[in-house]
C-alpha positions in Angstrom: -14.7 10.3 -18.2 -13.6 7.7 -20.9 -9.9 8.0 -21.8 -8.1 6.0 -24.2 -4.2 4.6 -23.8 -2.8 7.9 -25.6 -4.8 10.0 -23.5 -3.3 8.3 -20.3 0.3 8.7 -22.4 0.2 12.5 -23.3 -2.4 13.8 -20.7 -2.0 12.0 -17.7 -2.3 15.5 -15.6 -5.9 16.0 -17.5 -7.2 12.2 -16.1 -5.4 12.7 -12.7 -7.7 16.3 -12.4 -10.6 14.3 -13.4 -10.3 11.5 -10.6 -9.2 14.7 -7.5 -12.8 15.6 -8.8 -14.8 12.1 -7.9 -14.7 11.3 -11.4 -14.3 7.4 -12.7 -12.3 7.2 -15.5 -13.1 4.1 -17.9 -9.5 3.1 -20.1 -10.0 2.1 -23.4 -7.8 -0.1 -25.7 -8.5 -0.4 -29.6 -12.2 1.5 -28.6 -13.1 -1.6 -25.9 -13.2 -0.8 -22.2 -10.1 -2.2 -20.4 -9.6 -0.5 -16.8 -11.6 1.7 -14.5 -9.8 4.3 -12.2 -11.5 5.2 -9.7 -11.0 7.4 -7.0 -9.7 6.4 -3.3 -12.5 6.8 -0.6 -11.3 8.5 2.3 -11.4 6.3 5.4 -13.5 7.4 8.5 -10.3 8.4 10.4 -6.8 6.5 10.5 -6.0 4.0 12.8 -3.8 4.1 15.7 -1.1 0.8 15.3 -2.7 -0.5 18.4 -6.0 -1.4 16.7 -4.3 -2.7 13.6 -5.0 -6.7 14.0 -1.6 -7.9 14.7 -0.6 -5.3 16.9 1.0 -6.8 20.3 0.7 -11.3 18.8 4.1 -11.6 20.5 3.3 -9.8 23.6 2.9 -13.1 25.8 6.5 -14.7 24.2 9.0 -15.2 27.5 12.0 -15.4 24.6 11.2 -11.8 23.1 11.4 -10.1 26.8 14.6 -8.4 25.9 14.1 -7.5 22.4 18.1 -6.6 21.8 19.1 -9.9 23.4 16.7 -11.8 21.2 17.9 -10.5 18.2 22.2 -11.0 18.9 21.2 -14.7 19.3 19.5 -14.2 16.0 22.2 -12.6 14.2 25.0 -15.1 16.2 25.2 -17.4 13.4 25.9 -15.2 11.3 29.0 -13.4 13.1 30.5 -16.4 14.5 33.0 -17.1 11.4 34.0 -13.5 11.3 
């Protein structure tokens, strides 16, 4: 589907039907292509946060062992003049 920038202006719902059916949509400006929509590929299945790369980078830190503790001394600074 081509669409120009008045088309996306007045009938966004038209283009967002045309992309929920695979569709690309190429954007034009002045009658040259500009953009390309395209629809969002569905992943095989979500992740769990335990495969996500940095899941668990701090897990051997002897400081972060009590998580509450770690962040007071954090914040201490802070609260001291108060």
């Amino acid at each position: 589907m081509k669409a120009t920038i008045v088309d996306l202006r007045y009938r966004m719902k038209d283009v967002l039907r045309a992309i929920d059916r695979g569709e690309e949509v190429t954007v034009l400006y002045r009658g040259k292509e500009k953009a390309r929509i395209v629809p969002i590929t569905k992943d095989s299945g979500e992740r769990k946060p335990s495969e996500l790369p940095f899941f668990g980078m701090w897990k051997d830190r002897k400081d972060m062992a009590d998580v509450h503790a770690y962040v007071r001394n954090l914040r201490k600074p802070l609260f001291d003049d108060l």
